[in-house]
C-alpha positions in Angstrom: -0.8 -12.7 7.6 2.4 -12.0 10.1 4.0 -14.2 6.8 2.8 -12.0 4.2 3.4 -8.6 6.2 7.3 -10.2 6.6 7.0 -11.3 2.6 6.1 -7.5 1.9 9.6 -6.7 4.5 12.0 -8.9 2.9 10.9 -7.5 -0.8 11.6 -4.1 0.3 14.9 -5.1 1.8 16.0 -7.0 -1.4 14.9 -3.6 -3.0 16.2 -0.8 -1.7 19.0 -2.7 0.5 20.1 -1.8 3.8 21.5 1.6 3.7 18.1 3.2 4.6 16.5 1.5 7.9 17.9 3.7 10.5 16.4 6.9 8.5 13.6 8.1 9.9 13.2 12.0 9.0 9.7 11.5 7.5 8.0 9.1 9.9 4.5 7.8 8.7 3.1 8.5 12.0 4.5 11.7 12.9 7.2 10.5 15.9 10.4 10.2 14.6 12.4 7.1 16.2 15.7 7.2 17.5 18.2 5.3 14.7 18.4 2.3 17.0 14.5 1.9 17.1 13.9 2.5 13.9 16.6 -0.2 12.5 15.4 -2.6 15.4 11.5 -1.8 14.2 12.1 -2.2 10.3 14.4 -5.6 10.9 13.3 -7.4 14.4 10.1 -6.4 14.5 8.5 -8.8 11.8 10.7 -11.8 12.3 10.3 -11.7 15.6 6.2 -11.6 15.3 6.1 -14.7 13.2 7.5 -17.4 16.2 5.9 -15.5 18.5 2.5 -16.1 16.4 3.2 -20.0 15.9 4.1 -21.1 18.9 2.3 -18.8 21.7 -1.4 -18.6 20.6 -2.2 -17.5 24.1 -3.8 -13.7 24.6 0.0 -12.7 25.7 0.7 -14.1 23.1 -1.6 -12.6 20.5 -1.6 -9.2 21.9 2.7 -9.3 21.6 2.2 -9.8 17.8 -0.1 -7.3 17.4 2.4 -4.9 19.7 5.5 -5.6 17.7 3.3 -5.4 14.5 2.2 -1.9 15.5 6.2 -0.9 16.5 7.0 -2.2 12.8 4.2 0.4 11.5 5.6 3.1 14.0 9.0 2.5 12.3 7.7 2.6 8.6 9.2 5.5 6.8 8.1 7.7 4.3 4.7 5.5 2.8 2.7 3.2 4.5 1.3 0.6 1.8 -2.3 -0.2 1.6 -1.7 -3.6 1.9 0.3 -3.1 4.7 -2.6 -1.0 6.5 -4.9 -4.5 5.8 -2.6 -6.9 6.8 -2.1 -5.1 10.2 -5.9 -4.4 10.4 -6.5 -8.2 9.6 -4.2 -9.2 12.3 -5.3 -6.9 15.1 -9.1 -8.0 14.0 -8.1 -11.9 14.3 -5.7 -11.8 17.6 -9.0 -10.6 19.4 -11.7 -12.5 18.2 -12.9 -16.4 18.1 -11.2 -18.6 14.8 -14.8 -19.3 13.7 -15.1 -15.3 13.1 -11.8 -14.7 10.5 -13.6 -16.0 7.5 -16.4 -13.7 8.4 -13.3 -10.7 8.8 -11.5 -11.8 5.7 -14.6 -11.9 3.6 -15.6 -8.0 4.6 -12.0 -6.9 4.4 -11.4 -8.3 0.4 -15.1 -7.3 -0.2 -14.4 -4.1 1.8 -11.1 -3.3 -0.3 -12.0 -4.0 -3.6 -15.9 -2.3 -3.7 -13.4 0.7 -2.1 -10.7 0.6 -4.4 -13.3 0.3 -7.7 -15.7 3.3 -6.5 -12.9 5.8 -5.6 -11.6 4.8 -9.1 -14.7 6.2 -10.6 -13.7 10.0 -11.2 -12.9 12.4 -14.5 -9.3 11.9 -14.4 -8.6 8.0 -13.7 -11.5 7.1 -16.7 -10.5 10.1 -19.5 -7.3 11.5 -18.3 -3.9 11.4 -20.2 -2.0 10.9 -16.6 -5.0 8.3 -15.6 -3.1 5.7 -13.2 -4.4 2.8 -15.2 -2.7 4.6 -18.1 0.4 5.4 -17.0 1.1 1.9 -15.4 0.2 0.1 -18.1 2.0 1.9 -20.3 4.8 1.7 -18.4 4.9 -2.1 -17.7 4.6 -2.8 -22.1 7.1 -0.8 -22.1 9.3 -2.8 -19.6 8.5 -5.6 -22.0 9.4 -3.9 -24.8 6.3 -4.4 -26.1 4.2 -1.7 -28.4 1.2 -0.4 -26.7 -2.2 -0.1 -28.4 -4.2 3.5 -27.8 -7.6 1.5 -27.7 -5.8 -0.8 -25.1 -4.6 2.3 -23.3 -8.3 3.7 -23.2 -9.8 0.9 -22.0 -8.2 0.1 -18.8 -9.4 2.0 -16.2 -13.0 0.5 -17.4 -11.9 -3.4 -16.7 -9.9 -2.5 -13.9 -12.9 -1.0 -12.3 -15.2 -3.5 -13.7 -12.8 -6.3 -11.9 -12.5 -4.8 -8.7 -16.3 -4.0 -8.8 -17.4 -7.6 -9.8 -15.1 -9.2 -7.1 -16.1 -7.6 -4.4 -19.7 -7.9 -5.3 -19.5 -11.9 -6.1 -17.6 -12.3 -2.5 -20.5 -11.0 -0.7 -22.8 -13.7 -2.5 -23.2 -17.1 -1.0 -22.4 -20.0 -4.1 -20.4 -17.1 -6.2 -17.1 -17.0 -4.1 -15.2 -19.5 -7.0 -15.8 -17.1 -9.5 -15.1 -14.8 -7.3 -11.5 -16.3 -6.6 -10.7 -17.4 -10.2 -11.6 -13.7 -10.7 -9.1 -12.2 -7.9 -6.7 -14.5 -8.5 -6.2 -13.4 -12.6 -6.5 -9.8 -10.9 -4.2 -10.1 -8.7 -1.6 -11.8 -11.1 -1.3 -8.7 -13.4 -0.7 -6.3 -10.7 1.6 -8.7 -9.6 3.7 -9.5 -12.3 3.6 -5.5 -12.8 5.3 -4.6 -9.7 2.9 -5.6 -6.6 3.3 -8.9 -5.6 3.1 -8.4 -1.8 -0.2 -6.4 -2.1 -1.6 -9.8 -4.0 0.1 -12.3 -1.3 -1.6 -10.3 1.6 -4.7 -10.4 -0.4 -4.6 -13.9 -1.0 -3.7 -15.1 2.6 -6.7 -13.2 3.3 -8.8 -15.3 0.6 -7.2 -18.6 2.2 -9.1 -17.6 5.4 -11.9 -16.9 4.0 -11.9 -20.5 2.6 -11.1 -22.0 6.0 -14.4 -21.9 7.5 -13.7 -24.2 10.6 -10.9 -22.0 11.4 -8.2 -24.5 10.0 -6.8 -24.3 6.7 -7.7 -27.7 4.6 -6.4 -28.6 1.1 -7.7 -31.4 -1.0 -4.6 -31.5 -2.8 -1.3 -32.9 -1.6 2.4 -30.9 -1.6 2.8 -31.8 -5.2 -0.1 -30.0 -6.1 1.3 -26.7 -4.1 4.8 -26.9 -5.5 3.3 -27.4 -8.8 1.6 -24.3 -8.8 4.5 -22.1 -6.9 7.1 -23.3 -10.1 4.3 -22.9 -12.9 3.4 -19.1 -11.2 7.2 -18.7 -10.2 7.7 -19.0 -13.9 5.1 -16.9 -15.0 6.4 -14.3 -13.1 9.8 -14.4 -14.1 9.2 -14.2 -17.8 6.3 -11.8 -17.4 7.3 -9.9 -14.8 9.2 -6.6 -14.8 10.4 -4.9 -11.9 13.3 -3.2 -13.4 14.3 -1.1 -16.3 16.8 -3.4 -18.8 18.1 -6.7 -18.4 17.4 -7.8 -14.7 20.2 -9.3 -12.7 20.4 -12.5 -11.3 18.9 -11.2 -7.8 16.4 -9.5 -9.2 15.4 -12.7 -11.3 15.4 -14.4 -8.2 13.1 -12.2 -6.4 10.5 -12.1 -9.2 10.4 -16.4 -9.5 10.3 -16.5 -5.3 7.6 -13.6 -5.0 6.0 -15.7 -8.3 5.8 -18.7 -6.4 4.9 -17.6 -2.8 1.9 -16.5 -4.7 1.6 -19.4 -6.9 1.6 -21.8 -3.7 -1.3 -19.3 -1.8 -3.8 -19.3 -4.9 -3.4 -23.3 -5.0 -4.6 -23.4 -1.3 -7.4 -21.3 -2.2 -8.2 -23.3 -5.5 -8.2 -26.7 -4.2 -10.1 -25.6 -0.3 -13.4 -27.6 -0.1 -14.9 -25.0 1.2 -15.0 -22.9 -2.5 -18.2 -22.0 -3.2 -19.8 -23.3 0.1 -21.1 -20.7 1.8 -20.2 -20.5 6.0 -23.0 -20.0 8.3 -23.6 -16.8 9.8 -24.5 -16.5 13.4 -25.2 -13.2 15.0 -21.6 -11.9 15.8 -21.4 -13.0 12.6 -23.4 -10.4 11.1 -22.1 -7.8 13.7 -18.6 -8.2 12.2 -20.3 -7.4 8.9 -21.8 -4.6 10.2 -18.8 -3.0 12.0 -16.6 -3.8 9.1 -19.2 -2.4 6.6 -19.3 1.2 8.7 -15.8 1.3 8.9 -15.3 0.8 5.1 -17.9 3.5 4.8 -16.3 5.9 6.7 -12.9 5.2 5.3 -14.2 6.3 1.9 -16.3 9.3 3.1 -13.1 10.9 4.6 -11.2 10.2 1.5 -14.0 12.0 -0.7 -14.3 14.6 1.8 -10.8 15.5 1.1 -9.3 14.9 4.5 -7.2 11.7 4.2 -5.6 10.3 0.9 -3.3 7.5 2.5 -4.3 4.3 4.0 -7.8 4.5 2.4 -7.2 1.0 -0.6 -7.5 4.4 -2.8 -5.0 2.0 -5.1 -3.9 3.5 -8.0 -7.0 6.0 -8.5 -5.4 8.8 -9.9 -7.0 10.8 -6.2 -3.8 12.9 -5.9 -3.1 15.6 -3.2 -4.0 18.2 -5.6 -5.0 18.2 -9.5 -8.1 17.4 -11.1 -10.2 15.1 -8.6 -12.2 14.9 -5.9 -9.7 16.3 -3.3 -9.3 19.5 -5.2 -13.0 19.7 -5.1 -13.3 18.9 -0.9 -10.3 20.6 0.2 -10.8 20.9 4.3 -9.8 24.0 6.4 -6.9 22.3 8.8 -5.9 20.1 6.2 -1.6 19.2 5.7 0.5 22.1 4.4 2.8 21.6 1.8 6.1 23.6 1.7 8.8 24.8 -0.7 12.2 23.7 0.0 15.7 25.5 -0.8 18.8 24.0 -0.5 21.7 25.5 1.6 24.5 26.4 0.1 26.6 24.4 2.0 25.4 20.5 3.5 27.3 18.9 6.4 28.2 15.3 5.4 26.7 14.5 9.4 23.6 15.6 8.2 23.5 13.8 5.3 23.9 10.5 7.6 20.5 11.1 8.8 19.1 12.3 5.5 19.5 10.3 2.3 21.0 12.4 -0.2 18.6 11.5 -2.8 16.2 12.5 -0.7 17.3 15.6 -0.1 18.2 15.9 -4.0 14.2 15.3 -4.3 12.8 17.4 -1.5 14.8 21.1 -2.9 13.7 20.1 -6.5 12.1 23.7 -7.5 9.3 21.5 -9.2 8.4 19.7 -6.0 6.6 20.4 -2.2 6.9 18.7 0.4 4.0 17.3 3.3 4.6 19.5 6.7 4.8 16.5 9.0 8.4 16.2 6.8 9.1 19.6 7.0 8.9 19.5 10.4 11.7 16.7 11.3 14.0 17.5 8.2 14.1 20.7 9.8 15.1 20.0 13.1 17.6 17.8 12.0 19.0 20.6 9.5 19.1 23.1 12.6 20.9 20.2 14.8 23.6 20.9 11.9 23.5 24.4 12.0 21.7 25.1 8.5 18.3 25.6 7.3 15.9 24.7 4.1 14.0 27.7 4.3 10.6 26.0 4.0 8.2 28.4 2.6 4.1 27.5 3.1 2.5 26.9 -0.7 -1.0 27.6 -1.9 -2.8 26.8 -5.0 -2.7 29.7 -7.4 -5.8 31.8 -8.1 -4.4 31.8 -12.0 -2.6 29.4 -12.8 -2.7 25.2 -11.7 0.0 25.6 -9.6 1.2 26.2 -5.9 2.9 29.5 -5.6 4.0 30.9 -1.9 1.4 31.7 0.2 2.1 35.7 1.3 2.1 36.8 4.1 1.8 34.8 6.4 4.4 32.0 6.6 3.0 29.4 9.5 5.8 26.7 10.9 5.3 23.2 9.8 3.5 21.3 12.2 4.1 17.2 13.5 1.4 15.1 11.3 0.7 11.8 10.3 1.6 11.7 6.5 -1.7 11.1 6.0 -1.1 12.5 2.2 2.3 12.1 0.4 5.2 13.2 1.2 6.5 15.0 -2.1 4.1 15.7 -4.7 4.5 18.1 -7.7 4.4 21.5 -7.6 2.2 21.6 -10.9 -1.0 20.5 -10.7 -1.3 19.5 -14.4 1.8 17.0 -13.7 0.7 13.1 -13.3 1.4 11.5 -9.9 2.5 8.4 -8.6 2.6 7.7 -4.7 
């Protein structure tokens, strides 16, 4: 799992490049790092985990994993993935407990994720909505491909992607079903792959290898031919299906689709050819305590989500459950929950500040069609006043009129330090579709 969270790491690197790990103006959890710690926290943090979690299976040596796991987290900027959330869950939950209980762990966390991410999809806007995630997405990747897109195909999306999730995470839970429940995951978890999330399905699939280890060792009937096979045939299949980029891909990127391809590709192999498909693992009484405190935890998870009070961190994938608009948070909005403020740009930017802020950032943030989440608000103004200007955040509320957030008159509260627990720039319109 240290693997995958790294796999996930290296992706964004190869991404976005290197120009952005020492920002950290909009901290996930609310403390914003000095530039040191937060390039040390996005680049040693990871690498340093995985020999650490090899070679020193000690409780030191467990609890340093989890430790430089949780300083990598600290360091995250701007979004925390889902799948990052579960990898780091998975690892904290296995450093601490016996190697007979991670199947037991891995079994509740898929079925946990996918029952989750299948119910909170079931709402007016992902099913019949124009800007319905499933939509959108889809859309989006034919068009990648060039290919034309069919209305009917469009329209029913959201229905077999909720029917997926919802079937997988019910067959995982039943002893004798987990094959069909893998084939089913693993043809799942290929489309949102080769659509732009490979290191959500690696994390999910390391998790499925465990689940399949029932001993606590990881057996495959197969030998390496059988796991390079299927890392080149997937590798393949990713790099002709996949599309992470608008237009012809360069060579990098062509390289990073057949590599993330066949990390997967090697993974579902594992799972395919453990002996342990479809033989269920015994359950002994912390057995079914795991369940149980997994189960509640879930539960809770997806309570606060409908309640309105988180959005982030709660496997809400793709579920069209935006900040605002036409779903259940709109419906269950909470008294103390995050502002969300109205930028203006000065007229005149220092170029120092705009070493601590990325530009495009910035470009976003003062966009008169966007708002920003307060816990951002807060840092990107202290570092505006360190440079002697201002952004002149202004506190936004949802019109009484129209479906949109106007300024909130008179009273004009300062931004306070919070987890970015909801996005950090959403639109201003409520009637616009949104993306994390």
């Amino acid at each position: 799992m240290v693997t995958a969270l790294l796999f996930h790491q290296v992706n964004r690197l190869w991404e976005y490049g290197f120009s952005g790990v020492g920002h950290h103006y909009a901290p996930v959890f609310g403390v914003r790092l000095p530039r040191r710690s937060a390039i040390a926290g996005q680049l040693a943090a990871l690498p340093l985990a995985l020999p650490i979690a090899l070679t020193a299976p000690s409780l030191g040596g467990r609890t340093a994993v989890v430790a430089l796991i949780s300083f990598w987290m600290l360091a995250t900027h701007m979004r925390l993935s889902d799948h990052c959330w579960l990898g780091a869950v998975a690892v904290a939950a296995m450093a601490f407990t016996p190697a007979q209980l991670h199947p037991a762990i891995s079994q509740d966390l898929l079925a946990g994720v996918y029952l989750t991410a299948a119910l909170l999809k079931v709402n007016d806007e992902y099913l019949f909505s124009e800007r319905s995630a499933g939509r959108v997405v889809t859309a989006h990747y034919f068009r990648l491909l060039g290919m034309p897109v069919s209305p009917r195909l469009l329209k029913a999306v959201p229905v077999v992607v909720i029917a997926a999730e919802l079937a997988t995470g019910v067959l995982v839970c039943i002893p004798g079903a987990e094959s069909w429940a893998l084939w089913l995951a693993i043809l799942m978890h290929l489309a949102f792959g080769v659509s732009g999330n490979f290191p959500f399905s690696v994390v999910a699939l390391v998790l499925w290898v465990t689940v399949l280890s029932p001993s606590g060792q990881i057996e495959v009937t197969g030998g390496p031919m059988a796991l390079l096979g299927a890392a080149v045939l997937v590798g393949l299949l990713a790099l002709v299906g996949g599309r992470t980029a608008v237009g012809r891909r360069p060579a990098g990127w062509l390289l990073k689709d057949f590599y993330q391809g066949a990390a997967y590709g090697c993974l579902c192999a594992m799972a395919v050819l453990s002996p342990a498909v479809g033989v269920a693992a015994p359950v002994d009484g912390w057995g079914w305590l795991t369940h149980a405190l997994i189960a509640v935890a879930f539960v809770v998870n997806f309570l606060l989500v409908v309640a309105g009070v988180k959005l982030e961190w709660s496997f809400a994938m793709f579920t069209s459950l935006r900040p605002f608009g036409r779903s259940w948070l709109e419906r269950h909005q909470v008294r103390n929950g995050p502002r969300y403020y109205a930028l203006t740009l000065p007229p005149r930017i220092p170029r120092s500040l705009l070493g601590e802020v990325d530009p495009t950032f910035v470009y976003l943030a003062t966009r008169d069609e966007n708002v920003v989440h307060e816990g951002v608000v807060y840092h990107l103004e202290a570092v505006a006043r360190r440079h002697h200007v201002t952004f002149a955040p202004q506190v936004m509320c949802i019109s009484s009129e129209d479906r949109v957030l106007v300024p909130a008159a008179p009273s004009q509260p300062a931004p306070r330090r919070r987890f970015l627990d909801y996005p950090a720039v959403v639109p201003r319109s409520l009637d616009r579709r949104y993306l994390a």
